[in-house]
N, C-alpha and C positions, 0 to 999 in steps of 0.2 A: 551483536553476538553471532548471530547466524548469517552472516554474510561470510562467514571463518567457511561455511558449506558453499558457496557458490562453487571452487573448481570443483568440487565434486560433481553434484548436479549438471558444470556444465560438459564431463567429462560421459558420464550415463547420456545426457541428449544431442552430444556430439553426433551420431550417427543420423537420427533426422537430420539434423542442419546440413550436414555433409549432404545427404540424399535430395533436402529441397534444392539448396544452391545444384544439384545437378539436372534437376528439372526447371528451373529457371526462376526459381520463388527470391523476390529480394526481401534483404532482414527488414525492411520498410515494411513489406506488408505485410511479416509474419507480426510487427510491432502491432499495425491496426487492425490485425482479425485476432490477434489475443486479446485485445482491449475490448474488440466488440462481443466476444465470447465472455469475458468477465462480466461486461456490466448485462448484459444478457443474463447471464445466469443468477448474476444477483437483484437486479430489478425485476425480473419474471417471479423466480422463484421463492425469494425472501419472503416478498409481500403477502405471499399465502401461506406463507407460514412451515413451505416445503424444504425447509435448512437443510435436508440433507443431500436431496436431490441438486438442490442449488452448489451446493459446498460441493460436490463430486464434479459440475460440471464447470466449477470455476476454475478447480486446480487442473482441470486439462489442459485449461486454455494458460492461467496464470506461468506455467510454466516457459511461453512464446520469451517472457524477459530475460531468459537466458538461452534460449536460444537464438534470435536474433543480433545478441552480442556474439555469438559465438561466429554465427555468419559475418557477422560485418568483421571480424578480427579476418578469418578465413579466409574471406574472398579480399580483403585489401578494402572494403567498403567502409571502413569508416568515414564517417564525416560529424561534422560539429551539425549540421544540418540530422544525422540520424540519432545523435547524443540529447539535441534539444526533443525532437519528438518522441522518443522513446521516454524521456522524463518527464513531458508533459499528457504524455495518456497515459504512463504508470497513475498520476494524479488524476487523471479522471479514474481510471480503474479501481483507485482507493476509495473516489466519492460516492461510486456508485455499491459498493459492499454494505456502507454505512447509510446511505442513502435507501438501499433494500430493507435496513431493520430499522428505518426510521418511518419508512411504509407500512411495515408489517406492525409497529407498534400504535400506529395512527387510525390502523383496522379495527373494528371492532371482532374480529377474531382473535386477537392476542390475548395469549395466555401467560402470566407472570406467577411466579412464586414468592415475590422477595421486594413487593411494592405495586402499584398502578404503572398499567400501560404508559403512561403520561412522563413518568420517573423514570422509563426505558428509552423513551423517543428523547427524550432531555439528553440523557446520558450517549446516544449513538451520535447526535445533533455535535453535540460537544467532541464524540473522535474525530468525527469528519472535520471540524472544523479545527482543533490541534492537530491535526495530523498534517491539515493543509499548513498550518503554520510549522510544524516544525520543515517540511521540505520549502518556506519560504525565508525560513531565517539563514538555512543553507546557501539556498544562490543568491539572497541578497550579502551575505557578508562575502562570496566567493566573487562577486561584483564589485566590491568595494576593498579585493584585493588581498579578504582575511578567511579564515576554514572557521567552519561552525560544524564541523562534522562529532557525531555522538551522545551521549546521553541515553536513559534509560530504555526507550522504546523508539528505536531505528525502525525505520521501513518495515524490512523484512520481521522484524521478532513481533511487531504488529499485526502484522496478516498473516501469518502462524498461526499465532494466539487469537483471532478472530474466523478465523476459518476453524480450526480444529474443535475448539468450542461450539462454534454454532453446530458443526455435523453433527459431536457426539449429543449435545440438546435435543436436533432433531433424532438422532435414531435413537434415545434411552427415551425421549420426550419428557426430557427435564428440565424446564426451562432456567431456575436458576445457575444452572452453569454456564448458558450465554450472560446471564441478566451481572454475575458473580466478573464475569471477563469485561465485563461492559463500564465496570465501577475499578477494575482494574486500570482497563485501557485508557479510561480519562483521567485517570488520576495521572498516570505518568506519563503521556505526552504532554499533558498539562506542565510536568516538572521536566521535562524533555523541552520543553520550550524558553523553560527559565533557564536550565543548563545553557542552552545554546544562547543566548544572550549573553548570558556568563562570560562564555567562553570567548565571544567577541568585545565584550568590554574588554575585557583583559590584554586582549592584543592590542584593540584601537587606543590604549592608556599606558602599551609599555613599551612603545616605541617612537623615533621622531617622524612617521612617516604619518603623513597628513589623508583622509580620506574623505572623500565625497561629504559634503553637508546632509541630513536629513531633505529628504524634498517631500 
């Protein structure tokens, strides 16, 4: 759903990207210092429980993944070499959000509304790990030739909804609003994951084109 906002956003950060490529910055490294700003600001700050702080300092950085597209369009830099790693530290970048409130749930400073500590590290344990599945059911079926692309919680309507939550948590310090996003976000990557299976049965079963065996 909100990938519909990408030219947007990459129209507003056009002007950075213009100005790094004129200092000499390639969209490769603006790729791995938004990555290390992200999981920075979420493994620092999650863990103590500072959501908000954390959440202000990720989205400065979070933003590098559209701008570094935007460079690499620009300057003529694409490459399948800038495509793979920019998709594989978006994936760390997700691990480590969830990975910050699976620290902070693990603390004995965690504060809950709507269940035990124990019920929240479950629950983050479980995004991180749908999340990683739904971006693996994608390149395995685009490997084996079929799209797996959509269903209820894409990328971006995830880290939306997991960012905006955690800040307003931290700054009303209410914690059932993250714990409320927590029990959302697993339920439907979880069904984001069956969808995309779906969606590849149905290809790999309605045509004569033969693909790869299970390995």
């Amino acid at each position: 759903m909100l990938e519909r906002f990408r030219q947007f956003w990459g129209n507003v950060w056009a002007p950075v990207g213009d100005l790094f490529l004129r200092v000499g910055i390639t969209p490769d490294q603006v790729t791995i210092v938004g990555t290390v700003g992200v999981s920075a600001g979420a493994l620092v700050f999650f863990p103590r429980g500072q959501f908000l702080i954390g959440v202000l300092v990720i989205t400065v950085f979070v933003f590098s993944d559209i701008i570094d597209g935007y460079m690499a369009r620009k300057s003529g830099q694409s490459s399948s070499w800038g495509a793979f790693l920019d998709s594989t530290l978006d994936r760390v970048a997700d691990a480590a959000i969830f990975a910050g409130l699976v620290m902070y749930y693990a603390s004995s400073d965690a504060k809950t509304d709507l269940g035990g500590p124990t019920l929240y590290l479950s629950l983050s344990l479980a995004c991180l790990i749908f999340g990683a599945l739904t971006s693996y059911t994608r390149a395995r079926a685009e490997s084996l030739g079929m799209t797996a692309k959509g269903g209820i919680a894409e990328r971006a309507d995830r880290l939306v909804a997991i960012l905006v939550m955690t800040g307003f948590s931290g700054l009303l310090d209410l914690p059932f609003l993250l714990e409320i996003t927590l029990w959302a976000l697993a339920i439907a990557s979880a069904i984001t994951v069956v969808q995309r299976m779906l969606i590849v049965r149905k290809q790999a079963f309605s045509g004569p084109a033969q693909h790869d065996a299970p390995s």
